[in-house]
C-alpha atoms as a printed R data frame, in Angstrom:
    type eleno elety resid chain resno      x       y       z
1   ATOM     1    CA   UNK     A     1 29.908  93.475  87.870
2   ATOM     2    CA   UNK     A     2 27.277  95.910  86.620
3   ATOM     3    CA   UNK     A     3 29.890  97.959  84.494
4   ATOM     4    CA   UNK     A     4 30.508  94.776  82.782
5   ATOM     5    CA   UNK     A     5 27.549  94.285  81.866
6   ATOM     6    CA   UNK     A     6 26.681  97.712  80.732
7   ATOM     7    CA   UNK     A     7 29.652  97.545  78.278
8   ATOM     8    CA   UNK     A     8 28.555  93.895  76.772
9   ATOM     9    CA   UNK     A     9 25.409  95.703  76.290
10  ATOM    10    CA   UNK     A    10 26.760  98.620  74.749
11  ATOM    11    CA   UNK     A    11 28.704  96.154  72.851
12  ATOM    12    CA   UNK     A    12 25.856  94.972  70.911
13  ATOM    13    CA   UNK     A    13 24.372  98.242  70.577
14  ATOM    14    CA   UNK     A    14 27.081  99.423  68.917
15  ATOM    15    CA   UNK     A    15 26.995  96.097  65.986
16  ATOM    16    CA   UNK     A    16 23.710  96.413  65.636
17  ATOM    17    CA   UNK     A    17 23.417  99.999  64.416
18  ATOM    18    CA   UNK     A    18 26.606  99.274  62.735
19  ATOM    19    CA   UNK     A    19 24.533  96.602  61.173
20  ATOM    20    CA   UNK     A    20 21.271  98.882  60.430
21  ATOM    21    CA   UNK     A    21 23.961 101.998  59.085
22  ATOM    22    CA   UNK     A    22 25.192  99.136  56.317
23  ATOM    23    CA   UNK     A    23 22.040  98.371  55.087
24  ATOM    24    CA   UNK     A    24 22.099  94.503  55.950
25  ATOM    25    CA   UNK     A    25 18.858  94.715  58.019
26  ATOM    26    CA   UNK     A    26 17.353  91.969  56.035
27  ATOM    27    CA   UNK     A    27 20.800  89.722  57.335
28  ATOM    28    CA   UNK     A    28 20.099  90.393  60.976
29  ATOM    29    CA   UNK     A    29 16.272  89.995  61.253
30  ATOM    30    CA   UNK     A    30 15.571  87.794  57.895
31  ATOM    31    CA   UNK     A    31 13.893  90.635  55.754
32  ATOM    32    CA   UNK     A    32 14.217  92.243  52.886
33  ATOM    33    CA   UNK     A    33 15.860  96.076  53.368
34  ATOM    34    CA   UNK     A    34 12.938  96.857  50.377
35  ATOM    35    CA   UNK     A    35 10.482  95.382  53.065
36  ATOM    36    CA   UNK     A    36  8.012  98.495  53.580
37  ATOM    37    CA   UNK     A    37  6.980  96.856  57.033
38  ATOM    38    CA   UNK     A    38 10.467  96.826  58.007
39  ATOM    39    CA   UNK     A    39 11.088  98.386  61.708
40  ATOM    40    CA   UNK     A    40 15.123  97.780  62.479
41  ATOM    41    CA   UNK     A    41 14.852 100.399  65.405
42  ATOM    42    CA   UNK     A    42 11.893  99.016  66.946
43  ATOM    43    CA   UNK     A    43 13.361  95.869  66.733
44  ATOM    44    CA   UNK     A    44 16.460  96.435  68.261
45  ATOM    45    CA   UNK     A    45 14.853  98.222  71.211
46  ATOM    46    CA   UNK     A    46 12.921  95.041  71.883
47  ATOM    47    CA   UNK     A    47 15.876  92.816  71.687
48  ATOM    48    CA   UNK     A    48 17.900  95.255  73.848
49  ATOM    49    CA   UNK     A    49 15.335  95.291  76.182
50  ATOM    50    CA   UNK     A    50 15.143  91.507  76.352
51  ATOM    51    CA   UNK     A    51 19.202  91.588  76.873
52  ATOM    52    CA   UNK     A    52 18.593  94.220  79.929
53  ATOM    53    CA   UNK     A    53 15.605  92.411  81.606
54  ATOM    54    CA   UNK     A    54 18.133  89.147  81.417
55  ATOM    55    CA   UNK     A    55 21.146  91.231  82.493
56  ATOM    56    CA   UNK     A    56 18.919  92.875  85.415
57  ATOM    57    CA   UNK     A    57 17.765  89.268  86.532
58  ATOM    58    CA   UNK     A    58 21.293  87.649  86.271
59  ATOM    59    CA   UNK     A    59 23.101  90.930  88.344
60  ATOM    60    CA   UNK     A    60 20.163  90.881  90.811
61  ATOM    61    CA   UNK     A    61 21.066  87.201  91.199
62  ATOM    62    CA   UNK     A    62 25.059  87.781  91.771
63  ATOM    63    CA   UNK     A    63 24.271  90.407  94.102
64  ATOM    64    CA   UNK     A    64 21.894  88.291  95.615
65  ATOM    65    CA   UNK     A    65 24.497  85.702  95.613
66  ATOM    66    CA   UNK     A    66 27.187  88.347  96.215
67  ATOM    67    CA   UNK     A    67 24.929  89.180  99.903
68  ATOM    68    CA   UNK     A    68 24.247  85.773 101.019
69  ATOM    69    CA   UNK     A    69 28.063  84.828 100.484
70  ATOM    70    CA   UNK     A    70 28.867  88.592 102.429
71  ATOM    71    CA   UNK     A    71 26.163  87.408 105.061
72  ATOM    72    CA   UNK     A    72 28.147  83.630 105.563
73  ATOM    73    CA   UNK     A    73 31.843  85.122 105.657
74  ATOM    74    CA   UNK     A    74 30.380  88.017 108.122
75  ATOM    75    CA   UNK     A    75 29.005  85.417 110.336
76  ATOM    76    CA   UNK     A    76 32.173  83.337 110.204
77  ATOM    77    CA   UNK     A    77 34.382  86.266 111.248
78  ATOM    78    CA   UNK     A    78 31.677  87.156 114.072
79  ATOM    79    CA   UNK     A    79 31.976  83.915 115.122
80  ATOM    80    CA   UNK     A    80 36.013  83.492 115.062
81  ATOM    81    CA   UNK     A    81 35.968  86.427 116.686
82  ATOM    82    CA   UNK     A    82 33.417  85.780 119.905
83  ATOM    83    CA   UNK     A    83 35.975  82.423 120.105
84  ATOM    84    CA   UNK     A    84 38.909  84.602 119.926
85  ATOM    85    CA   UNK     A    85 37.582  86.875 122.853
86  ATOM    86    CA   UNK     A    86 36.216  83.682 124.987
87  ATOM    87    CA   UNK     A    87 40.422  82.286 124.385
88  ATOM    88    CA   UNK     A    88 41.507  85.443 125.285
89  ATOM    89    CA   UNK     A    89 39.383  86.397 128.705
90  ATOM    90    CA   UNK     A    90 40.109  82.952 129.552
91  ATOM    91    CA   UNK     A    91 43.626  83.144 129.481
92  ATOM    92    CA   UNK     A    92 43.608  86.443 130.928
93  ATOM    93    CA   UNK     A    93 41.408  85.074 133.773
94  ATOM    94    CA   UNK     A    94 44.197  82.326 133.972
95  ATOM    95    CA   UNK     A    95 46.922  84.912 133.866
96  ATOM    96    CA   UNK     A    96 45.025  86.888 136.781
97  ATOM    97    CA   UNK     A    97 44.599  83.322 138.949
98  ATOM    98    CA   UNK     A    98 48.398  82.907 139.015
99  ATOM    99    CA   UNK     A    99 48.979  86.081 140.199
100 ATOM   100    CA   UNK     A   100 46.808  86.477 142.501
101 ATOM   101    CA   UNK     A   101 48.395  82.452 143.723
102 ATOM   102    CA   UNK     A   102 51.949  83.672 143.152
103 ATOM   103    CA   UNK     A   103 50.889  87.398 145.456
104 ATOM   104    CA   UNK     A   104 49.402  85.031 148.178
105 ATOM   105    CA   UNK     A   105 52.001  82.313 148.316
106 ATOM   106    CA   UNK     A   106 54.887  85.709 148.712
107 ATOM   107    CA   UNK     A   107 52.812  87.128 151.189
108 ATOM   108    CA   UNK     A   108 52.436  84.033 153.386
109 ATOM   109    CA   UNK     A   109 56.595  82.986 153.307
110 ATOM   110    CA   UNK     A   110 56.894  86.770 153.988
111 ATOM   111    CA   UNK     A   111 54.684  86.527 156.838
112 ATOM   112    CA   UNK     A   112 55.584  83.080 158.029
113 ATOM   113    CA   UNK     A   113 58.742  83.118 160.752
114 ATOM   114    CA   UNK     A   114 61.769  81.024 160.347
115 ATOM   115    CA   UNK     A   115 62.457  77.597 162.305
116 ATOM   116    CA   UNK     A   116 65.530  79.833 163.629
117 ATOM   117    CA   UNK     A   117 62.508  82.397 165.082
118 ATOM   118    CA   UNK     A   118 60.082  79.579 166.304
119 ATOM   119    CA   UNK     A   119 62.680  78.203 168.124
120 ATOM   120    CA   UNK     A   120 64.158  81.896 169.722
121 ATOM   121    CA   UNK     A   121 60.214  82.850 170.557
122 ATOM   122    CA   UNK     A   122 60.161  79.230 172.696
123 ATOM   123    CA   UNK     A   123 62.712  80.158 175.178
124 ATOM   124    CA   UNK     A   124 61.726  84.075 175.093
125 ATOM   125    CA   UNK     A   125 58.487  82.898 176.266
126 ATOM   126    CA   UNK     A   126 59.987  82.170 179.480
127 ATOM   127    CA   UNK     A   127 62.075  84.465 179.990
128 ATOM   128    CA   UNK     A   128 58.841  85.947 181.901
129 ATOM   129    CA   UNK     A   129 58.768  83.556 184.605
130 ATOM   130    CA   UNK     A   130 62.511  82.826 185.345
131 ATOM   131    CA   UNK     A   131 62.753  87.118 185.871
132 ATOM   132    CA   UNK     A   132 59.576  86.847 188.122
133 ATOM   133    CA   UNK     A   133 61.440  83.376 189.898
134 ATOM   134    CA   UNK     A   134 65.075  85.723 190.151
135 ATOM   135    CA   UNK     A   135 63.487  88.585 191.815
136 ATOM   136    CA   UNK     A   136 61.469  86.633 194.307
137 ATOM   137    CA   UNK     A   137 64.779  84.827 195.328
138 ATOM   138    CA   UNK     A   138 66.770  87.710 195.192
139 ATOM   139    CA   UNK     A   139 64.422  89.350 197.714
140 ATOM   140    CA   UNK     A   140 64.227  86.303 200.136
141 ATOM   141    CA   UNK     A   141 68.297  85.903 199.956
142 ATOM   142    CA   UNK     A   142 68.476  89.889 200.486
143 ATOM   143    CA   UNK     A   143 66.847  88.948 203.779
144 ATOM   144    CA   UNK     A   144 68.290  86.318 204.828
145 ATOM   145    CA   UNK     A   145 71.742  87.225 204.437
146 ATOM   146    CA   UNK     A   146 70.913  90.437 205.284
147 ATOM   147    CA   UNK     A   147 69.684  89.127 208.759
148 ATOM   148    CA   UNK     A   148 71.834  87.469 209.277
149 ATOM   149    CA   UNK     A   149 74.463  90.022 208.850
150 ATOM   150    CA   UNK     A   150 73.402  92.440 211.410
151 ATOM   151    CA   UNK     A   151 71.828  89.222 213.290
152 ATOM   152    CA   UNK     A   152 68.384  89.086 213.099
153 ATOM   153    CA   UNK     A   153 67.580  86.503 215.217
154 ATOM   154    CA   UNK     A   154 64.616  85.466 213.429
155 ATOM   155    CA   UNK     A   155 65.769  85.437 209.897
156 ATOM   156    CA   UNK     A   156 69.272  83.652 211.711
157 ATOM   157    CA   UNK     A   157 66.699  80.699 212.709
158 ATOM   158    CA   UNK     A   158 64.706  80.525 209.927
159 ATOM   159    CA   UNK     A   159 68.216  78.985 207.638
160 ATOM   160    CA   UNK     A   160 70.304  76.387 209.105
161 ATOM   161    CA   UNK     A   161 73.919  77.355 208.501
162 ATOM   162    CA   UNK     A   162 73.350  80.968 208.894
163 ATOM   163    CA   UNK     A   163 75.724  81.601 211.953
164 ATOM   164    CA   UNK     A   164 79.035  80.464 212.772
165 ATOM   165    CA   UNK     A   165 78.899  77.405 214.625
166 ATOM   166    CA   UNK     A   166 75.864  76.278 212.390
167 ATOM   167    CA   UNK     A   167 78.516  77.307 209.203
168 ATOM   168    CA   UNK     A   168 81.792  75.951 210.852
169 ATOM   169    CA   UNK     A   169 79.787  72.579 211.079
170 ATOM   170    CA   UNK     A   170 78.916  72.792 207.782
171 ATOM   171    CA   UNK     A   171 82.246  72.800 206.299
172 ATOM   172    CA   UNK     A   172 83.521  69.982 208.460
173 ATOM   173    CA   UNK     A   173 80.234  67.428 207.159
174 ATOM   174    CA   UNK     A   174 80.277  68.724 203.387
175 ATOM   175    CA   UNK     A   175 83.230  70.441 202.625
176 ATOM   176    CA   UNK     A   176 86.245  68.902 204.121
177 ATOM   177    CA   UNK     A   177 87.728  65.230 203.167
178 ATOM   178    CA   UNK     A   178 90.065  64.037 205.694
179 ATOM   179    CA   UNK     A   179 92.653  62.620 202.996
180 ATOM   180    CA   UNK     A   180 92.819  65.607 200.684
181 ATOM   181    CA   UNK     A   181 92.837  68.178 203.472
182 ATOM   182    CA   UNK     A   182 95.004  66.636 205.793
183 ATOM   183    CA   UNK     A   183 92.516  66.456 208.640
184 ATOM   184    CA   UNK     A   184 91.420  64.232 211.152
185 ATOM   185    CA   UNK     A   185 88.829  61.191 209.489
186 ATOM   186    CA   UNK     A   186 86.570  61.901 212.836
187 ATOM   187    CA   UNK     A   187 86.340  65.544 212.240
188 ATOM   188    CA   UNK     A   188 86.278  65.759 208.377
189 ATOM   189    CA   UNK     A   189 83.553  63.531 206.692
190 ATOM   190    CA   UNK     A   190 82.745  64.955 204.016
191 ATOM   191    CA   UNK     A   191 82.868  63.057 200.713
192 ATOM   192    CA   UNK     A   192 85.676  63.867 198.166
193 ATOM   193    CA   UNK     A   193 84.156  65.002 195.528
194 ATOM   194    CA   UNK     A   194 82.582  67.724 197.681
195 ATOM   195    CA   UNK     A   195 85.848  68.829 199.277
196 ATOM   196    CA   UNK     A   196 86.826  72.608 199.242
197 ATOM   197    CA   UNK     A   197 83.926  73.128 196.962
198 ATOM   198    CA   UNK     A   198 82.745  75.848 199.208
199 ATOM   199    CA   UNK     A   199 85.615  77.627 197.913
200 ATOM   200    CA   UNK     A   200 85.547  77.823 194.046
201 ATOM   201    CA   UNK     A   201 83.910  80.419 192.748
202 ATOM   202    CA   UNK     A   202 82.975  78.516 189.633
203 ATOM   203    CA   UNK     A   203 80.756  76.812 191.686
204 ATOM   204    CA   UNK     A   204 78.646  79.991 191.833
205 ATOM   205    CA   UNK     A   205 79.296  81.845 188.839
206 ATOM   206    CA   UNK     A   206 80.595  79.465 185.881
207 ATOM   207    CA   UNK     A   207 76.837  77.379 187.552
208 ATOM   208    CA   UNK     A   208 73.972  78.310 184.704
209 ATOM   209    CA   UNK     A   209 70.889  76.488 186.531
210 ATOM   210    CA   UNK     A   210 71.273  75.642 190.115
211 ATOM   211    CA   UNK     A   211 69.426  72.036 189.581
212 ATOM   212    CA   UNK     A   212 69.997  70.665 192.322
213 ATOM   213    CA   UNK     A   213 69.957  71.687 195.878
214 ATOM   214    CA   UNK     A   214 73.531  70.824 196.466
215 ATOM   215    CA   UNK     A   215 74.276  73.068 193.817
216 ATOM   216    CA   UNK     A   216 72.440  76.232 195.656
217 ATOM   217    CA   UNK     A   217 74.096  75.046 199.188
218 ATOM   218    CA   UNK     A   218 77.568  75.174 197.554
219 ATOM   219    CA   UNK     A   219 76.577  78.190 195.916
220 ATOM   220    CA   UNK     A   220 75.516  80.285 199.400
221 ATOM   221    CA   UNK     A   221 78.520  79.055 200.792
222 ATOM   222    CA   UNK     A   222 80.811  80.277 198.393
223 ATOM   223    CA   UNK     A   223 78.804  83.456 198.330
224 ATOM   224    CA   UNK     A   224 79.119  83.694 202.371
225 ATOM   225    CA   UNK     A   225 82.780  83.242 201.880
226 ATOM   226    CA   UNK     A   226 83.603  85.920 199.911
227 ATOM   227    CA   UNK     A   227 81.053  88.398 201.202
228 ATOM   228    CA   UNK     A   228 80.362  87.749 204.710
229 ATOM   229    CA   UNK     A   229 81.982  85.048 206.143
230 ATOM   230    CA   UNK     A   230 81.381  85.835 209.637
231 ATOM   231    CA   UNK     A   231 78.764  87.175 211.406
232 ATOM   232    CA   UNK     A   232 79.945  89.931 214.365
233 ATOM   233    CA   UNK     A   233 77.432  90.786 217.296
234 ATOM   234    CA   UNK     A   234 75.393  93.320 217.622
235 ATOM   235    CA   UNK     A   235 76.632  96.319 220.398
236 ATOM   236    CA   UNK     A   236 74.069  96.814 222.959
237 ATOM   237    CA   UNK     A   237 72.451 100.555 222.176
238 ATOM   238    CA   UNK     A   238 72.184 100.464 226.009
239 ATOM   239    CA   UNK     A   239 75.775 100.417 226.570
240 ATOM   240    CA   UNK     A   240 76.250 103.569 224.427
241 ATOM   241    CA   UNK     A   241 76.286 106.187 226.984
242 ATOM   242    CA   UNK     A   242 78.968 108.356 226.118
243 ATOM   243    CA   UNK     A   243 79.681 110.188 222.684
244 ATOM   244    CA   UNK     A   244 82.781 107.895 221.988
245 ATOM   245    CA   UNK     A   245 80.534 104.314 222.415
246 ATOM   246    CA   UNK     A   246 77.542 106.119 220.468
247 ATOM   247    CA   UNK     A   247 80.210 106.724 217.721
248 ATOM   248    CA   UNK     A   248 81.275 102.817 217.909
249 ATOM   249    CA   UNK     A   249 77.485 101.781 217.467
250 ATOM   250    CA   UNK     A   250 77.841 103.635 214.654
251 ATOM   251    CA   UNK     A   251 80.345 102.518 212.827
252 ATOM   252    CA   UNK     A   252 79.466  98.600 213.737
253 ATOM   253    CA   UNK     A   253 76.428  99.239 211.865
254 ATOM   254    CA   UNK     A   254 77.846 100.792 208.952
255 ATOM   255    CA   UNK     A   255 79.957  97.604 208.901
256 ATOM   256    CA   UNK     A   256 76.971  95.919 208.818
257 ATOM   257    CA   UNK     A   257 75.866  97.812 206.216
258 ATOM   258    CA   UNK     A   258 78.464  97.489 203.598
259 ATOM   259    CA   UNK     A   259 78.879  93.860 204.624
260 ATOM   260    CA   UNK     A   260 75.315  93.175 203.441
261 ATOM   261    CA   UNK     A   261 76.417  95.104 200.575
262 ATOM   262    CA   UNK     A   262 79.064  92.652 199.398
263 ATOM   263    CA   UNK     A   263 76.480  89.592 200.096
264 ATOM   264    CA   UNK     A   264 74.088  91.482 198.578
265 ATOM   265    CA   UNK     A   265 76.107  91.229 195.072
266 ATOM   266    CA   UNK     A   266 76.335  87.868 195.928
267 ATOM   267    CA   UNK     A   267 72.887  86.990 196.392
268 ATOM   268    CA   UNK     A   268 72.145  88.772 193.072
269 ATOM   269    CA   UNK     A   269 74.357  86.820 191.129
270 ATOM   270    CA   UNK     A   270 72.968  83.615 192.885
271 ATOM   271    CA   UNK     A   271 69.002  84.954 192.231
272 ATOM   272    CA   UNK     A   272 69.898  84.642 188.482
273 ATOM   273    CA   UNK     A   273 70.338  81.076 188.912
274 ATOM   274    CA   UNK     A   274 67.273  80.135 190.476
275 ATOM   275    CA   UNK     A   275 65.134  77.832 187.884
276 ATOM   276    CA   UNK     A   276 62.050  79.384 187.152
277 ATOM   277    CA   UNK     A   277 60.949  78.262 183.759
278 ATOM   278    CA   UNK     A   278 60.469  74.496 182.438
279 ATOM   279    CA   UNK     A   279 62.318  74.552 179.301
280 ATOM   280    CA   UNK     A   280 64.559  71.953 179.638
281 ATOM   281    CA   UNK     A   281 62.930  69.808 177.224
282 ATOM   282    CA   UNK     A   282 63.528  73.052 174.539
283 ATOM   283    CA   UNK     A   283 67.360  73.219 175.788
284 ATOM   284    CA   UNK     A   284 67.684  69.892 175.438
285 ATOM   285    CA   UNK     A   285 66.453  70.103 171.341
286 ATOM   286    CA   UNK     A   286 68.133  73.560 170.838
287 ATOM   287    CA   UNK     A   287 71.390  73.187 172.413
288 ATOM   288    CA   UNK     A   288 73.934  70.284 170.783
289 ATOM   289    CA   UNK     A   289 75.248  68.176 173.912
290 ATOM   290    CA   UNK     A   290 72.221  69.173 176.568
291 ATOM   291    CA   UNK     A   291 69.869  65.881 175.788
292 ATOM   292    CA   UNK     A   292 69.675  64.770 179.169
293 ATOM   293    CA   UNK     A   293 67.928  68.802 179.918
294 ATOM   294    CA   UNK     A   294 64.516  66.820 179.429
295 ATOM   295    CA   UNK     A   295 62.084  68.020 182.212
296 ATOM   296    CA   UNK     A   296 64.283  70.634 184.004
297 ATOM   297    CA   UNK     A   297 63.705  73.855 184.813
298 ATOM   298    CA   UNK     A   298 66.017  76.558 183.471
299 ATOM   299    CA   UNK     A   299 67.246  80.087 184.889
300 ATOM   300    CA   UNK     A   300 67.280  83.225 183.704
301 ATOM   301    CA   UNK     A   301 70.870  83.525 183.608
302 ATOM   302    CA   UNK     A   302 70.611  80.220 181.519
303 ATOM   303    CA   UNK     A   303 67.980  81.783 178.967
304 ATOM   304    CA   UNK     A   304 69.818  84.607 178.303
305 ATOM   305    CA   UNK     A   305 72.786  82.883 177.500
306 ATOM   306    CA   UNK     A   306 70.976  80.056 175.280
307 ATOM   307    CA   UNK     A   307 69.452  82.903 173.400
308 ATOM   308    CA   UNK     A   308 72.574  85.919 172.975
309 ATOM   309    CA   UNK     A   309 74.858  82.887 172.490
310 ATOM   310    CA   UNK     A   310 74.686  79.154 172.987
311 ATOM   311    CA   UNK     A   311 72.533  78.823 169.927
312 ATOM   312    CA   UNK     A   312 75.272  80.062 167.692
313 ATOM   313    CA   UNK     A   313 77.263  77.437 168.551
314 ATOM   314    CA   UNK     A   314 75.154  75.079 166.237
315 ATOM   315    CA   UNK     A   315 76.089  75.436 162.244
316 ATOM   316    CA   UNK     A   316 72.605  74.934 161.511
317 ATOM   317    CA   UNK     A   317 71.995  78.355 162.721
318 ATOM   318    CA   UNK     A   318 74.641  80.072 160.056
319 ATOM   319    CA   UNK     A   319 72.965  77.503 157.784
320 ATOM   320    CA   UNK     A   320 69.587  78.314 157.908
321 ATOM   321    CA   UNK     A   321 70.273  82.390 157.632
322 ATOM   322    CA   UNK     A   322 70.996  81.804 153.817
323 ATOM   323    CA   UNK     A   323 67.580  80.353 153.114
324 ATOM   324    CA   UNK     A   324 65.954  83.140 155.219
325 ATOM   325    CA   UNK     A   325 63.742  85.821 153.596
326 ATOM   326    CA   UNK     A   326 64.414  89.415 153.631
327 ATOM   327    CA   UNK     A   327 61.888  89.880 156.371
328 ATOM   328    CA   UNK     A   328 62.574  87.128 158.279
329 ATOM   329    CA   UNK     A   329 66.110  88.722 158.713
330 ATOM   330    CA   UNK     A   330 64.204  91.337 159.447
331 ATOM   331    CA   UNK     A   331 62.857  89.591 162.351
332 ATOM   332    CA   UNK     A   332 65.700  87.519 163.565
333 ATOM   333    CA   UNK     A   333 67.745  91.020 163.863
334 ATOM   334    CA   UNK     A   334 64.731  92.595 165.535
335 ATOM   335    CA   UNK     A   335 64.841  90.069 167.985
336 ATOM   336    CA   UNK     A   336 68.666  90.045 168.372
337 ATOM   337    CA   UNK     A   337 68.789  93.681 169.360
338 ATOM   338    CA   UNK     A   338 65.670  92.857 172.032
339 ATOM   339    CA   UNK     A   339 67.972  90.163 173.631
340 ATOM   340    CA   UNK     A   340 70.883  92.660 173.586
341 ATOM   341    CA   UNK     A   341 68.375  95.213 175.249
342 ATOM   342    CA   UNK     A   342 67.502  92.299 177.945
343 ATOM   343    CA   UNK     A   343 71.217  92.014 178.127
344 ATOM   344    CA   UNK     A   344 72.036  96.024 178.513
345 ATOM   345    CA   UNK     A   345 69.688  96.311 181.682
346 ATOM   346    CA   UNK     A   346 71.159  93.000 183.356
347 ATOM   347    CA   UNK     A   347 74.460  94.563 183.128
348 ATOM   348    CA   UNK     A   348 72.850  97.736 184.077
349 ATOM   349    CA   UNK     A   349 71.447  96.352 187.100
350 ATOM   350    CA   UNK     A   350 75.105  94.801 188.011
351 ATOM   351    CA   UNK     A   351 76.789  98.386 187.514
352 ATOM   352    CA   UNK     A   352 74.806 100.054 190.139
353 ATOM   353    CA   UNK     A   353 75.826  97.443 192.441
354 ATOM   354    CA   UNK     A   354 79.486  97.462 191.384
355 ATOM   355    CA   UNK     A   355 79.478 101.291 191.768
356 ATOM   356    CA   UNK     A   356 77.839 100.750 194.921
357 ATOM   357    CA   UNK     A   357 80.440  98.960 196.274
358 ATOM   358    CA   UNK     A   358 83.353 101.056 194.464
359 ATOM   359    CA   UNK     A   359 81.682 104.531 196.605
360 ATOM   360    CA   UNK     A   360 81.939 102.240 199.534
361 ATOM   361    CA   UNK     A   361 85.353 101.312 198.962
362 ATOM   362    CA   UNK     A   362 86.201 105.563 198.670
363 ATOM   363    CA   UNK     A   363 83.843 105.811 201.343
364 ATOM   364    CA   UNK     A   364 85.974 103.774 203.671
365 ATOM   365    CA   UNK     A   365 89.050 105.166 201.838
366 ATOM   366    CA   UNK     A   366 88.373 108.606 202.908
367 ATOM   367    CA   UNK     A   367 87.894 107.392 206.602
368 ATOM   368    CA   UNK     A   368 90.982 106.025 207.308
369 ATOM   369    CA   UNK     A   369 92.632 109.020 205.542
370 ATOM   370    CA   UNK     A   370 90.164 111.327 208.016
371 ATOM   371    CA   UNK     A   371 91.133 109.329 211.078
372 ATOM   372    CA   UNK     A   372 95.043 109.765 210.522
373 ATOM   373    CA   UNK     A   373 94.339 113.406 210.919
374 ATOM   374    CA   UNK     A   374 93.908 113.544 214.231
């Protein structure tokens, strides 16, 4: 703006010497070029320097002008800008909330367990209980059948039924119908549905709770049966004077011994069915066709077979895998591979016994073999 004002100036200027080098002096200032007074140069200074003072004035104005307008548009942008950066940290701030919300809300369905998982760590919580409730009655049928086996009179009395004529009455009152057996209605009285069940194994094994105490009575019956269905007396140690009835003794009382072996298998198999934990009211929600489990008490054989394989049996279970979370996989295989463990040392615990009883069965192999030699 000031260079354009400089050359207007210089503009003028420039006509008014023109002006003064044609001689027409008295044109421009309205006197006579033969005026003696006559000061062209003078006068143009003055009017030039009235044109400058205006020209200063007017450009100090526009600048003036020129600032102020600077000064507004400044302040707009400052202002735009402080509103950009408040938009901005807001919606970072936003941005920053809903990650944080999406982070917490991954972390807690990571971290939450699956209904499948609720539902397993119910009936592994008493899994405690009905082990504790198997090993107390495995110990107190290990004595009693062991007792009675190489007839301890005391653990004999303590159980009705434990010798013969206490057993052979048995049978007659609870296990024998007159019509279906063929027997006489005053010596057979037992009720049908009862008859010969002394003699199905299913009755002890294929049994996943003994509920009831008819159940356990059929049970030891069937057990006694297979195992030790008689009981022998004892040979008077007093007796054994010579080297031949010391050698007898003996071998009675190895008889004994791998008798109570066999009911000692037995017994283990029945101790697994003792109830020990009340989770019939879980059983009853977990397991389709089980409703009326409400209130019972289950086993540990039952637990263990609820959890490693009656709880496939319901769809729901397939089902609810495909909505499951990677960890929650995680967990339901982790606790898969502890029931199999659970499962490993049951069938542990059943192969000593079975190889117990197979070294018996060499042991009494190689005896027979031993006493054809001579």
């Amino acid at each position: 703006m000031r260079r354009l004002w400089l050359s207007v100036c210089g503009v003028a200027l420039a006509a008014i010497l023109t002006a003064g080098a044609a001689g027409d002096a008295h044109a421009l200032f309205g006197r006579s070029k033969c005026d003696p007074t006559d000061n062209d140069r003078a006068e143009a200074s003055r009017v030039l320097r009235g044109v400058k003072q205006r020209l200063d004035v007017m450009e100090a104005n526009i600048v003036e002008a020129l600032r102020l307008t600077t000064g507004q548009v400044s302040g707009y942008i400052a202002q735009n800008a402080k509103t950009t950066t408040q938009a901005l940290d807001a919606q970072t701030q936003l941005i920053a909330q809903i990650a944080r919300e999406v982070e917490e809300t991954r972390s807690v369905r990571e971290h939450r367990p699956a209904e499948t998982a609720c539902d397993t760590i119910t009936g592994l919580s008493g899994l405690g209980d009905s082990r504790r409730a198997s090993e107390a009655a495995g110990k107190e049928a290990e004595r009693v059948e062991g007792g009675r086996v190489m007839g301890d009179r005391g653990a004999v009395s303590e159980v009705g039924g434990a010798n013969n004529d206490a057993r052979f009455e048995a049978v007659l009152s609870q296990y024998c119908h007159a019509g279906r057996g063929g027997q006489s209605e005053q010596v057979c009285t037992a009720s049908e549905e009862l008859h010969g069940a002394d003699l199905r194994p299913g009755n002890l094994l294929e049994t996943r709770t003994f509920s009831t105490r008819e159940e356990l009575e059929t049970a030891v019956e069937v057990s006694r049966n297979l195992a030790a269905p008689v009981v022998f007396g004892q040979l008077p140690f007093v007796t054994a004077e010579t080297e031949q009835e010391k050698v007898r003794v003996l071998y009675a009382r190895s008889l004994d011994a791998r008798t109570a072996l066999s009911a000692d298998f037995m017994s283990h198999a029945r101790s697994l069915r003792y109830p020990g934990a009340a989770l019939g009211g879980w059983v009853a929600q977990l397991v389709p066709g089980e409703a009326g489990r409400a209130g019972e008490g289950l086993s540990r054989y039952e637990l263990l077979e609820i959890l490693a394989s009656r709880r496939f049996e319901d769809p729901n279970w397939f089902v609810g895998l495909q909505g499951m979370s990677e960890a929650n996989l995680l967990r339901e295989l982790v606790t898969l591979q502890a029931i199999g463990l659970m499962l490993a040392w049951e069938g542990y615990r059943l192969s000593e016994r079975r190889g117990a009883i197979d070294a018996t069965s060499l042991s009494v192999a190689l005896e027979r073999a031993r006493g054809s030699l001579f």
